[in-house]
ChimeraX commands (.cxc) that place a marker at each C-alpha (Angstrom):
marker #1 position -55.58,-59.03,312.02 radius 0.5
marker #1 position -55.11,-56.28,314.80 radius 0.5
marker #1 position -58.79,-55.33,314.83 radius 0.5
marker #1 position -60.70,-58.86,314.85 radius 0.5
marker #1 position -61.84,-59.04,318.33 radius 0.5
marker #1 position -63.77,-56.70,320.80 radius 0.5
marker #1 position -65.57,-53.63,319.52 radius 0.5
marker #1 position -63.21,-51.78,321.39 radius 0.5
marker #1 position -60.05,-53.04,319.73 radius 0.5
marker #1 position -62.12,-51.91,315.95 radius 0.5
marker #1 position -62.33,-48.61,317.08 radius 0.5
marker #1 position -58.77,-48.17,318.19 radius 0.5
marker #1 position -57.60,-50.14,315.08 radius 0.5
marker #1 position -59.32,-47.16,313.03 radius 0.5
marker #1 position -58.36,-44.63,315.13 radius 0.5
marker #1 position -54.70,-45.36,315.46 radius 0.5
marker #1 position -54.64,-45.92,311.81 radius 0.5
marker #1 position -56.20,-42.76,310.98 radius 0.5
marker #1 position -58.72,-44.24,308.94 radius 0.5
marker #1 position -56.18,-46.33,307.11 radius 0.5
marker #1 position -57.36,-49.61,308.25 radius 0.5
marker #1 position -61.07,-49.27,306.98 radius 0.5
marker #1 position -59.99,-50.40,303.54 radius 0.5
marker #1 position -59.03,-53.95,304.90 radius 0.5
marker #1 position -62.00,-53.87,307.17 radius 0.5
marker #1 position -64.49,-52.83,303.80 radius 0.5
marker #1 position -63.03,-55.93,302.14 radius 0.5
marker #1 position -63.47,-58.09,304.31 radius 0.5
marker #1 position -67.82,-58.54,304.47 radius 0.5
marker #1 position -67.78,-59.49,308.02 radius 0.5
marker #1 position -66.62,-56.00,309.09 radius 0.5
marker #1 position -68.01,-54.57,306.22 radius 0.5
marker #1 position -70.84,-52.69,308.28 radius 0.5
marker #1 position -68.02,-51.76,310.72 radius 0.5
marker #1 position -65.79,-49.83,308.11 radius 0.5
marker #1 position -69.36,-48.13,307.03 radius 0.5
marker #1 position -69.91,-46.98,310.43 radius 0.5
marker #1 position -66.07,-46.23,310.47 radius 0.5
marker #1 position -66.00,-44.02,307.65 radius 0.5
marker #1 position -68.98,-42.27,308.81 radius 0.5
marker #1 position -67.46,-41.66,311.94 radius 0.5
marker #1 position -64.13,-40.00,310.08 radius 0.5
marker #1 position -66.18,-37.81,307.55 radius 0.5
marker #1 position -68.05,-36.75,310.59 radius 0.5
marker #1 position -64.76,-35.75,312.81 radius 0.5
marker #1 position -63.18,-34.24,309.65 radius 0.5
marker #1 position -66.53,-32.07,309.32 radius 0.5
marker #1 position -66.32,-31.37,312.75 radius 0.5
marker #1 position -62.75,-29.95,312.43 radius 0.5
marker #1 position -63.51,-28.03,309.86 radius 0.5
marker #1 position -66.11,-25.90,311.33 radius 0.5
marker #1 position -64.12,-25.25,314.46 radius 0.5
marker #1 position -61.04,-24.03,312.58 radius 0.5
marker #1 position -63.37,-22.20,310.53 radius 0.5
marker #1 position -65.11,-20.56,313.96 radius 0.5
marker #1 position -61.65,-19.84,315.38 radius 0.5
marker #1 position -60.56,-17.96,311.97 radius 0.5
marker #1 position -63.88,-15.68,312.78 radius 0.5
marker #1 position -62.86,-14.92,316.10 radius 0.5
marker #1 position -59.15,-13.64,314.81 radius 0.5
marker #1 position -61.02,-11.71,311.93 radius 0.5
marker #1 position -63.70,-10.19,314.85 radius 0.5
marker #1 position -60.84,-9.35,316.80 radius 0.5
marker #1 position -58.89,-7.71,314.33 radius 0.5
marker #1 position -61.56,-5.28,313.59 radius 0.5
marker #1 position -61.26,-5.00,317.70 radius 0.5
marker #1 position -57.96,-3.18,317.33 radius 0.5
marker #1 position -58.19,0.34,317.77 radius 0.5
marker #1 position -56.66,2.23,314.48 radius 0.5
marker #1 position -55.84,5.22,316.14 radius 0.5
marker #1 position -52.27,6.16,316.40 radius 0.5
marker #1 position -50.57,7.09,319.80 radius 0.5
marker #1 position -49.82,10.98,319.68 radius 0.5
marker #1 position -46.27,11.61,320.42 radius 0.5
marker #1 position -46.70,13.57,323.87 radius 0.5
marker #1 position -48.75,10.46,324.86 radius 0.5
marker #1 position -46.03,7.65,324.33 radius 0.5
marker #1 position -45.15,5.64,327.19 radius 0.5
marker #1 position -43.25,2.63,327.97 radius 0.5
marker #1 position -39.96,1.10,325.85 radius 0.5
marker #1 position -40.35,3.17,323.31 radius 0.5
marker #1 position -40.39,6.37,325.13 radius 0.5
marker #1 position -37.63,5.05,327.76 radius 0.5
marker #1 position -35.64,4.34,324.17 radius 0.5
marker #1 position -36.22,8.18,323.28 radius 0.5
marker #1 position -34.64,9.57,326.11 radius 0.5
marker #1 position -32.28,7.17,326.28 radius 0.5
marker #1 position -31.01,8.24,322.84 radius 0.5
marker #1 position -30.87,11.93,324.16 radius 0.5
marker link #1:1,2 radius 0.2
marker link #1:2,3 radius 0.2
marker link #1:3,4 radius 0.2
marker link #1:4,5 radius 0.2
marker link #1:5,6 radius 0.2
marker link #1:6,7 radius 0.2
marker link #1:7,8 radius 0.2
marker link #1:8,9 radius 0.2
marker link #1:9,10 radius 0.2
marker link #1:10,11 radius 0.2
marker link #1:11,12 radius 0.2
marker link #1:12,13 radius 0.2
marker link #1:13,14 radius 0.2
marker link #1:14,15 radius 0.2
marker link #1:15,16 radius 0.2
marker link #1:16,17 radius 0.2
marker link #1:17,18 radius 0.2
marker link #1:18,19 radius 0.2
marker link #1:19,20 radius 0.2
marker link #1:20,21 radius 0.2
marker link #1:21,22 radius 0.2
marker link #1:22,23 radius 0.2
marker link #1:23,24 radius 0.2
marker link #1:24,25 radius 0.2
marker link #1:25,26 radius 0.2
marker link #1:26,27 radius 0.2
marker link #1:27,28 radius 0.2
marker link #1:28,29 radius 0.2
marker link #1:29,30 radius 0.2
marker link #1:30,31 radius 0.2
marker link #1:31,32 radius 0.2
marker link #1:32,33 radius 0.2
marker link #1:33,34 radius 0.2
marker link #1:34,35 radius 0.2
marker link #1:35,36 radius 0.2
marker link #1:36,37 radius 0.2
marker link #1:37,38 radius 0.2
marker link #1:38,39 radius 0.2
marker link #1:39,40 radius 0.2
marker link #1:40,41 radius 0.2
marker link #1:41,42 radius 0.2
marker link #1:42,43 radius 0.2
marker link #1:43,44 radius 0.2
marker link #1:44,45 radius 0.2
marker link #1:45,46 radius 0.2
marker link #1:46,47 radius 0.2
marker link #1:47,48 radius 0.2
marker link #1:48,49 radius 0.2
marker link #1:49,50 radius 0.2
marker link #1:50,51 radius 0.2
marker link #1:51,52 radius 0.2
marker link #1:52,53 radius 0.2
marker link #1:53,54 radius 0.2
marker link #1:54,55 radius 0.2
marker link #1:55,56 radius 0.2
marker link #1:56,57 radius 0.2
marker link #1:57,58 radius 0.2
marker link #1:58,59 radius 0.2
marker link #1:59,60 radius 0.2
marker link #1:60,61 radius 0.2
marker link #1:61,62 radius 0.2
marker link #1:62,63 radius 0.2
marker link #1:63,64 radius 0.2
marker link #1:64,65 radius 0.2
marker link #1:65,66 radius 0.2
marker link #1:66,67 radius 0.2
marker link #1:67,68 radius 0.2
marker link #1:68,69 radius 0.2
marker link #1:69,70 radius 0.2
marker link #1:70,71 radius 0.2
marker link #1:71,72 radius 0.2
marker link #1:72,73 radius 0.2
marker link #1:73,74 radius 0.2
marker link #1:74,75 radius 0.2
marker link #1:75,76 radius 0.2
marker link #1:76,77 radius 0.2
marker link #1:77,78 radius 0.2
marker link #1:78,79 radius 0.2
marker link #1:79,80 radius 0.2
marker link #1:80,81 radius 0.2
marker link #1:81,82 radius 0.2
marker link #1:82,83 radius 0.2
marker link #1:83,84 radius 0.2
marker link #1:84,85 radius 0.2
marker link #1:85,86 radius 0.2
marker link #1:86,87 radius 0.2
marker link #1:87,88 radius 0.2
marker link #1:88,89 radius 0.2
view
């Protein structure tokens, strides 16, 4: 199997698999405390994502509320917009 060997070549066997390979590695019950430690390790990282996206989703809604609400008066109006006016004129 890919996996038998150095610790090293476990951890990239589960990590390249995406967790697939901890199902052979739970069957077999000389690895068996490795696929525990594996699966561990994935509920962790999946946890892990979770918050973050979660924290990053906060920051959009925070700086949403950021966004001034206040229309631009019409004698105020600058840039494209205004070039596009008196363009059309």
């Amino acid at each position: 199997m890919p996996w038998e060997g150095s610790r090293g070549g476990l951890t990239g066997a589960v990590t390249d698999s995406a967790g697939a390979a901890i199902g052979p590695l739970a069957a077999n019950p000389q690895t068996a405390s490795v696929a525990d430690a594996a699966r561990a390790a994935m509920t962790d990282g999946v946890v892990l994502g979770g918050y973050v996206a979660a924290g990053f989703v906060l920051l959009g809604l925070i700086a949403s509320f950021l966004i001034p609400s206040a229309p631009v008066a019409d004698g105020d109006a600058s840039g494209p917009a205004r070039e596009a006016e008196w363009a059309l004129h």
